[in-house]
N, C-alpha and C positions, 0 to 999 in steps of 0.2 A: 504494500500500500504506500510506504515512504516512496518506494520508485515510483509508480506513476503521479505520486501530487509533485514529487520534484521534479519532473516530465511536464506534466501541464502547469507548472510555475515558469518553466523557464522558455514557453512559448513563444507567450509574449512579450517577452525579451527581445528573443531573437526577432519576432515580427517586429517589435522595432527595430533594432537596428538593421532588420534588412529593409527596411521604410529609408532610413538614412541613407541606402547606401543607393538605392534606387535615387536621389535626391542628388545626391552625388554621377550617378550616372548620367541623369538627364544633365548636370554642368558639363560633364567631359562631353559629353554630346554634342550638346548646342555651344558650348565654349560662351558661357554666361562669364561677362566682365564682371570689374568691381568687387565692392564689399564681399558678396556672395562669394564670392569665386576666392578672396584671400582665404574668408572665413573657412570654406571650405577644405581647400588644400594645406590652410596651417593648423586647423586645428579639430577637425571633421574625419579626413581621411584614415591616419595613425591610430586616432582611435578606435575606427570600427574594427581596425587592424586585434586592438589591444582586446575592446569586447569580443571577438569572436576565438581570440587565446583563452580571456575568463571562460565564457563557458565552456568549452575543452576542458581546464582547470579544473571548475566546477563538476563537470561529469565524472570524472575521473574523484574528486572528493566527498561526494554524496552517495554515487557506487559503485559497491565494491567492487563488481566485476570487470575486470579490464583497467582496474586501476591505476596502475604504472600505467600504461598503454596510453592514456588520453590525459594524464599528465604529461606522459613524457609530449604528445601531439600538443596541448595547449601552451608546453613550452616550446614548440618549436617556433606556433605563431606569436608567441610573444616575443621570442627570438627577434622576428623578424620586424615586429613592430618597434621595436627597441633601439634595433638600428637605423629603420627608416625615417623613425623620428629625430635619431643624430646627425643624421642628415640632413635633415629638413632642415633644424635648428642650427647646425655650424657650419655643415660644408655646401651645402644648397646652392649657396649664391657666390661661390669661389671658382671663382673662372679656371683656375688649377686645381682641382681637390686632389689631395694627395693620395697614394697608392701606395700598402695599404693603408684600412678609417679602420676606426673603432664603429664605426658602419659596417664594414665588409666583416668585421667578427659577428657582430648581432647578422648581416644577412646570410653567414656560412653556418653558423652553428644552429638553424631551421634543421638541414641536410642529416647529422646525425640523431637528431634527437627525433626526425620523421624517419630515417630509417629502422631504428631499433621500436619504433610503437609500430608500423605496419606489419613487422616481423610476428612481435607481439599478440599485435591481435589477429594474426592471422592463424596463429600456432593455438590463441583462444578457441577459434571461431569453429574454424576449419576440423579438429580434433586429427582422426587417423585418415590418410586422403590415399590413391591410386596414386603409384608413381610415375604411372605416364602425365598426370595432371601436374606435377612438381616438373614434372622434363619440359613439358610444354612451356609452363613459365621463362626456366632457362632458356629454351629456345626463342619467345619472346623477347627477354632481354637483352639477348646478343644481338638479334637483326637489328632491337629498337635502338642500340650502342653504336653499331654500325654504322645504320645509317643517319645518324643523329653526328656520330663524330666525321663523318663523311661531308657534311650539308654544312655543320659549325665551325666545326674546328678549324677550317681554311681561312672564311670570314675572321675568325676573331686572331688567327694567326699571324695574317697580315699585317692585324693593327698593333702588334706586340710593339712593347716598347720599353726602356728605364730600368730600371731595378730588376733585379731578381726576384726579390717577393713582390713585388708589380707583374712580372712575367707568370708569377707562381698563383697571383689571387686570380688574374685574369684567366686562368684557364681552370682554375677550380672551378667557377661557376657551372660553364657549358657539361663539366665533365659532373659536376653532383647534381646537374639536372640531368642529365641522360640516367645515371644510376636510378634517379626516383622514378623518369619514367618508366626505367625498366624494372625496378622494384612494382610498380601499380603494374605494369603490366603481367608480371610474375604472379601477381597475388589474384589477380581476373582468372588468370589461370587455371590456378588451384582451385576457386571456386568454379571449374567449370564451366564458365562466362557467364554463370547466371550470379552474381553478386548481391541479390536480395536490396533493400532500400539502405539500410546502413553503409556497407558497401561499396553500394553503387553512387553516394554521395561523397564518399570517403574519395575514393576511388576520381571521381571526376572533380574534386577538389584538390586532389595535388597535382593531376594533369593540368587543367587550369593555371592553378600558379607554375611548375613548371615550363611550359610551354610560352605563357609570358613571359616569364625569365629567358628563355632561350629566344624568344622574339626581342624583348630589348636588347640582348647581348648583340644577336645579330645587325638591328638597326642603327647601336652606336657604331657596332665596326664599320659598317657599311655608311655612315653618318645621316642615315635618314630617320635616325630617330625624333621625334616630336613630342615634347612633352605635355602630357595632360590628355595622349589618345588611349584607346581604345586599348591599349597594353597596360596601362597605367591599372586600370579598370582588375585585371587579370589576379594581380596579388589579392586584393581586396575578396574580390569573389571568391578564388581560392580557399580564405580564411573562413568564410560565413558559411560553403558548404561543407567544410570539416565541424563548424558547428553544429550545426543542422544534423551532421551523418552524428555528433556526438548523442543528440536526444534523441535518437529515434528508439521505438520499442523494443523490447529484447525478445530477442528471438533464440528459435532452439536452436541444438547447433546445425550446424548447416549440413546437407547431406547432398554431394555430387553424383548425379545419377547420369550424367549427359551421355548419350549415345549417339550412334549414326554420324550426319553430317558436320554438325556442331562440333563433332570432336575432332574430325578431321581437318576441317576448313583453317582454323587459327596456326596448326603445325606448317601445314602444307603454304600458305601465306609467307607467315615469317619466315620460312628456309629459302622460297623465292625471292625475300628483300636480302638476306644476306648473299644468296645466290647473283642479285641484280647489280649489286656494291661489288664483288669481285671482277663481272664482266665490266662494269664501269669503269673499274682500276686500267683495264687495256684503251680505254679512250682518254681519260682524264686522271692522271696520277691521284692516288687518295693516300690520306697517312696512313702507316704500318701497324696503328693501333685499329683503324677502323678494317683493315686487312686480318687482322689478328680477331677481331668479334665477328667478322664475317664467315672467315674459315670457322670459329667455334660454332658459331649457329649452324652451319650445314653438318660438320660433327653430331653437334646436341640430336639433330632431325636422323641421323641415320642411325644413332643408339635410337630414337622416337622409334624409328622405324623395329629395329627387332627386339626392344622391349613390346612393341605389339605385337609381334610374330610371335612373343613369348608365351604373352598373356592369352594370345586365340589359340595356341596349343593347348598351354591348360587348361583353355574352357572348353577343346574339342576332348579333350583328355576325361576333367570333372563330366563332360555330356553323358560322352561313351559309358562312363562307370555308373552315373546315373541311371541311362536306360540298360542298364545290364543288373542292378540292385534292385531289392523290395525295398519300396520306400517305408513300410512298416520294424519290417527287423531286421534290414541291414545285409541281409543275404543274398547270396545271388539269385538271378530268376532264372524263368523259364529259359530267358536267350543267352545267361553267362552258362548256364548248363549246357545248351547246346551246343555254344562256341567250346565250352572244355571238352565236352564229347569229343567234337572234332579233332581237335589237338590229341588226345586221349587214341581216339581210331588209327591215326597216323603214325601211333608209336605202337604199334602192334606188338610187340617184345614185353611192353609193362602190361601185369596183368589184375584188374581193380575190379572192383565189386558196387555196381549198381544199387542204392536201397530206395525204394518209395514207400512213402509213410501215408498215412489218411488219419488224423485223428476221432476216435469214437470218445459220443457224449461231447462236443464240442456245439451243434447244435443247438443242443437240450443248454448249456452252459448260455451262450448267446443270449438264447431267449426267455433264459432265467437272469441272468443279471444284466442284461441288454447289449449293445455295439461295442461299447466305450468299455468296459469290462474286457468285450471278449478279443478285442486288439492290444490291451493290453495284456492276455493272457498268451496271444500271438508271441507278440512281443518278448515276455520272461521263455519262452519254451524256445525261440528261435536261438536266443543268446544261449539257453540252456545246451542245446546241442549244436550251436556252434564250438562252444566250450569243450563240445565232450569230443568233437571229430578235429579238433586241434590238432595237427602233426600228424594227423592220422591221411584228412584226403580235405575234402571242401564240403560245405553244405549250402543246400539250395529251399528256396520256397518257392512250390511253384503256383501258388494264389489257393484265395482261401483257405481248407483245412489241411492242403497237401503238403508236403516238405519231402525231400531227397537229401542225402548225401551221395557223393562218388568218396571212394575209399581206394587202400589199396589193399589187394590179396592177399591176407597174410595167412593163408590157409586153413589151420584147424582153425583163427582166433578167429573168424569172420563171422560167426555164429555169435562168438561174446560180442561182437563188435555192433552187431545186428541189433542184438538184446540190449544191450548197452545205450546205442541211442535210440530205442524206443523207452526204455525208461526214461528217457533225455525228453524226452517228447510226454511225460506224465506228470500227472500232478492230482492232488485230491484235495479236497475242504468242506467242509460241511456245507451238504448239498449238494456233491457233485465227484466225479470223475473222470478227468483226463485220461483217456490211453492211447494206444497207435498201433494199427493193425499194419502192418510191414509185404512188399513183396521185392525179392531181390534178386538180379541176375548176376552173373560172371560175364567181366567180357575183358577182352573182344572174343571168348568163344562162344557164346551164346547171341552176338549181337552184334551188329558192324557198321551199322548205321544210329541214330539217336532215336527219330521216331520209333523203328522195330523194339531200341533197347526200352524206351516207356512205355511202349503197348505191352510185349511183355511183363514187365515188373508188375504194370497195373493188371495185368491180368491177374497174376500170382496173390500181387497184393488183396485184390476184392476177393477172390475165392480163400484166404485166410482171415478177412472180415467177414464174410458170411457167415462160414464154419465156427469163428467165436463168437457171433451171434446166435446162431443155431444153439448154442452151445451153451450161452447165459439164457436164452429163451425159454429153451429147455429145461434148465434148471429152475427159473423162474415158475413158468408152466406146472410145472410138477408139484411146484410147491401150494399152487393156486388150488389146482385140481385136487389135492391132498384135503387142503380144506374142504371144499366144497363134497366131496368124497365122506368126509367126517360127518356134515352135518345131514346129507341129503347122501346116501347111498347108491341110490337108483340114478341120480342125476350125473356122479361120477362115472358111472358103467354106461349111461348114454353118449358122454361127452365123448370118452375112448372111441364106443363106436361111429362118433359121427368125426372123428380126426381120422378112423382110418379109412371111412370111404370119400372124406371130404380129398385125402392122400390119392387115392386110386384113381377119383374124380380128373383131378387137375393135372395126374400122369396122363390121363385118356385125352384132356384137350389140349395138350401138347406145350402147358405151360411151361415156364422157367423154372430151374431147379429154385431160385429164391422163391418162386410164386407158390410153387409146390410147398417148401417148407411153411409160409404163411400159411395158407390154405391147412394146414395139418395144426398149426398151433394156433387157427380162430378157430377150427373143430373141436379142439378140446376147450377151449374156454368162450367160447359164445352163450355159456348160460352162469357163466361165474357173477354175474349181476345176482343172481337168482340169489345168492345167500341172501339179499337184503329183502326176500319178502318173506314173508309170517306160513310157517308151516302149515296153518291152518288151510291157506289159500292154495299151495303145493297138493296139501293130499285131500283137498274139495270133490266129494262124489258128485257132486251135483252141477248144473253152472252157474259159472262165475258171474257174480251181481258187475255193473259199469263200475262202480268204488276198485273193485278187487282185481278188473281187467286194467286198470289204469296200473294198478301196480306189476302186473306181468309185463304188461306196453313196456312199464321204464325199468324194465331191469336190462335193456340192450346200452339205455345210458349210464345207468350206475355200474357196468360192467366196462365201460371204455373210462370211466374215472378211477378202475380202482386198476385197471391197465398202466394208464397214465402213472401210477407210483413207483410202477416199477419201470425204470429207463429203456431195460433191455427188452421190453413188449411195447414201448410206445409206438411199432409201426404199425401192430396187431388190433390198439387201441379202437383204432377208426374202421376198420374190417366188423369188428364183435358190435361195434354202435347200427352197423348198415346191415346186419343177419338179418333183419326181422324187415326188411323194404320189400314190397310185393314189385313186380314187372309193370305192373300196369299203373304205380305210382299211389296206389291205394295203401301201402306199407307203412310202417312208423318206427324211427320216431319224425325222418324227416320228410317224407314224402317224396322220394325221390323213384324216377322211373327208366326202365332202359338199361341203357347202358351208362347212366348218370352211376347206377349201384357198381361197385368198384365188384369185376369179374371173383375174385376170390369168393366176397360176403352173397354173391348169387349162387356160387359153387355150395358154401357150407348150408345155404338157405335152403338147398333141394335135398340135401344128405341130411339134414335136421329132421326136416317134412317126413322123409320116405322112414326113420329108424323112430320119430314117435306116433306114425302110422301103424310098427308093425311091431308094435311096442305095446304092452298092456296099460291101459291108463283107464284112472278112479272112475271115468264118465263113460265108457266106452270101449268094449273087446278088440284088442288085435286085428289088423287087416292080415291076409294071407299077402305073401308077396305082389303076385300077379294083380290084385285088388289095388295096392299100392304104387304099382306103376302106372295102373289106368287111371289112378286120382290124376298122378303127375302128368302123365299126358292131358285129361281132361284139364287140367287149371294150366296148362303149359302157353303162355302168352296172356297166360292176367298175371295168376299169382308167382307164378313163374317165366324164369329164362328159356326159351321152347330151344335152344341151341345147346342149354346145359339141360334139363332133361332127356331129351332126347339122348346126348351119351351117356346121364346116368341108367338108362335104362340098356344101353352096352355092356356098359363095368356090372349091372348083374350078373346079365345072358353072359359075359367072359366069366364069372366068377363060379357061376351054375352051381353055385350052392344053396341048402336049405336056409329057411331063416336063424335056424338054431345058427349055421354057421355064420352067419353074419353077424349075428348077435353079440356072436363070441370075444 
């Protein structure tokens, strides 16, 4: 809060005194005689000189930041006000003013005290920069030296004359203004050419005064100087926009992002003015110092040059590794795999060992503790078995739940090595289990190309997650069925028989082995809902009132929730909810019709139907077989799939056994 009231205190300051100085311009203008005009240049001028050091001063005293920096700049213009003013007052009107003044000290000592604050605060401002943006500056400053000592130095040489420190102040001048302009222009640099408003006042503030410095020097050598024009004018301004750049708002630091042409343009510029200063030298002889900044600048430009070569390798370099990394966990992907492959093919002598991984329970993880959880669970397990294939080969992720290593063959161990990062790839906490079902080739004798070597692997891989799904399923299942067996006897011996015709079923329609194992483990548990209704209602001789069929209806949904608990049956889940859908959409619990009912839950719907047909039940005797085909034909395109009947009524006629044996 202190900054900005001392910001909008010293506004109106400076809007005066840049009022004065505008007042001042219009005399050097119109060249206003008289009063005015003494008043002006003896005792108007110097001072605005002097106010526009105070606030420098002042900025630099009030805050902290940049503190030296805009002291040191306030003294530079005071500096210079200090001298101008002992000139005015003693040597002004001395037809010989001697060489050197306690003038030319106050107007030399600006030079140091503005070179070490631009330093300053550029080193504030700027923080950590590209080093081509620092190269460009140098390069800036040597063409701007160049051809600055090329253009002056002749002019003011000619007129040399007297003393040795007369010889020595007179060429300080030319020479500590070409430095500042090529300090400003050094420092435009760095920021990239975009200098923000601080800056960019700063900035056109010491050009300004330099520039008229170097315009007077020129005019007196050349003797067309005219006192009280338009150069006069130059210091003045100079000083009021280092004001100005002193109050302006504080800003963050500055961050150079320039690209494209803007970054090109300014190198490419300056190396041609140094370039244009040496062709010059074969027309018109130039001094050996502006030869000496010119040859630098074309230097500076051709380091410019393969410091860029350098920089756009690395960033083809950083690309490459980019698109070859998960950007998740750091691994290589699918294309650094392949590229190693290839390298790996070529060396046909080394002999490594392929793994592909798939994570189980990784889904169910997700969508238990959501996205953001499960990339950071990504994340711990990718570093995890990067850690563990360390020294061993590389490891890959090849998107979502998948991950690979390539390893090397170290014969018996490639088993541990196997086990080892799948445990790499595990993790456990309440609620949940990470594990990794694995498939792994040898190569190059099994594989010689990259595609063949991951269709492999993946093959290997799913059929050893099937098998230990089957395998937790089953254990699951049994467990299910145990109970339901315990409290409903009869209901357990029906479930067995309708798992293994739902099994024979889904062999006959030519399913998949995974579909087939489904189909046998919704058979067995498609009435495990059933524990949740009242025995009363189970062993009812009579029919079932609306109250007591609503509860029969919902045991296909309490039986996919109590699926749901157990991980390794959640895909069984939504099969045991769709048993009970009829064909023709008249089914429940969702009404679903066709082929909307997922092919299994129509499979285990016909082997349920046909085994409590010919099954003795409280309300009604036993169908004989044949009776119970002809129901299934007869309701085959309502209640039924007439595609899955029709081959249950096959796997009979192939089975041609009694009921007893079916039963069994």
């Amino acid at each position: 809060m202190r900054q900005l009231t001392s910001r909008h205190q010293a506004t109106p300051v400076l809007l005066a005194v840049t009022a004065v100085f505008a007042l001042c311009a219009l005399e050097f203008t119109f060249h206003v005689n008289g009063d005015l005009r003494t008043f002006l240049n003896d005792w108007v001028y110097d001072n605005i000189v002097f106010a526009a050091g105070a606030a420098c001063l002042a900025r630099g005293i009030v805050v902290r930041r940049d503190r030296v920096a805009w002291i040191l700049m306030g003294l530079a213009v005071m500096s210079w006000g200090a001298g101008d003013t002992f000139w005015t007052v003693t040597i002004g009107d001395d037809p010989s003013p001697p060489a050197p003044s306690f003038a030319d000290v106050g107007y030399l000592a600006v030079y140091p005290f503005a070179y070490v604050s631009i330093v300053l605060l550029l080193r504030s401002r700027m923080g950590s920069l590209r080093g081509g943006l620092w190269l460009d500056g140098v390069i800036g400053a040597f063409a701007i030296g160049a051809v600055g000592t090329a253009i002056i130095l002749p002019a003011v040489t000619d007129t040399l004359g007297g003393s040795t420190a007369s010889v020595a102040t007179n060429l300080a001048y030319p020479l500590a203004d070409l430095i500042l302009v090529a300090l400003v222009v050094w420092a435009l640099a760095v920021t990239g050419w975009r200098p923000g408003r601080t800056w960019g006042l700063l900035a056109a503030g010491l050009l300004v005064f330099a520039v008229s410095d170097c315009l007077y020097l020129y005019h007196a050598a050349t003797g067309s100087y005219v006192e009280g024009s338009v150069t006069d004018l130059g210091w003045v301004a100079g000083g009021l926009l280092l004001a100005w750049a002193a109050w302006q708002p504080e800003t963050t630091r500055a961050r150079t992002r320039t690209e494209g042409w803007p970054l090109l343009v300014p190198p490419v510029a300056f190396g041609l003015a140094g370039l244009g200063v040496l062709v010059y030298d074969h027309f018109e002889r130039v001094y050996a110092l502006s030869l000496v900044l010119a040859g630098a600048a074309i230097l500076a430009v051709i380091a410019r040059m393969a410091l860029t070569f350098a920089e756009n390798m690395a960033m083809i370099g950083e690309s490459r590794a980019e698109a070859r990394t998960d950007v998740l966990t750091g691994l290589g992907n699918r294309r650094r795999l392949f590229d190693d492959l290839d390298t790996l093919f070529k060396r046909r002598e080394q002999r490594n060992v392929l793994v592909l991984f798939d994570l189980n329970g990784f889904k169910s993880y997700n969508d238990t503790f959501g996205h953001v959880a499960g990339d950071l669970l990504l994340a711990r397990l990718g570093e995890s078995l990067r850690s563990f294939v360390q020294g061993r080969g590389r490891a890959y992720r090849m998107g979502g739940d998948e991950f690979c290593i390539v390893v090397r063959d170290d014969g018996a161990e490639t088993e541990l090595v196997v086990a080892g990062a799948a445990r790499a790839l595990s993790e456990r906490g309440e609620g949940f289990a990470i594990s990794a079902a694995s498939g792994h080739i040898d190569l190059p004798d099994e594989a010689t190309e990259a595609d063949d070597a991951l269709r492999l692997a993946d093959q290997r891989m799913y059929a050893r997650k099937v098998s230990s799904r089957v395998s937790a399923g089953e254990q699951s299942s049994g467990v299910l069925l145990r109970a339901l067996s315990e409290r409903h006897p009869k209901l357990g011996a029906h479930a067995i028989r309708v798992s293994e015709l739902a099994d024979a079923l889904a062999r006959r329609l030519g399913l998949s082995d995974k579909d087939i194992e489904l189909a046998r483990l919704t058979g067995r548990l498609h009435d495990v809902g059933k524990m949740a209704i009242p025995d009363v209602i189970l062993g009812k001789p009579a029919p079932l009132t609306d109250e007591e069929w609503k509860f029969v209806r919902d045991h296909s949904k309490v039986g996919e929730r109590i699926l749901h608990g157990a991980p390794d049956l959640a895909s069984v889940a939504g099969l045991v909810r769709s048993s009970l859908e009829r064909f023709d959409g008249t089914g429940y619990p969702d009404g679903m019709a066709a082929t909307d009912i997922p092919l299994v839950s129509r499979v285990v719907f016909v082997c349920d139907a046909f085994d409590a047909m010919t099954s003795p039940r409280p309300f009604a005797d036993a169908l004989t077989i044949d009776a119970a085909l002809a129901e299934l034909s007869r309701n085959a395109g309502t209640q039924f799939d007439p595609v899955v009947a029709a081959a249950f009524a096959d796997v009979v006629a192939e089975r041609g056994a009694p009921r007893v044996a079916l039963a069994s």
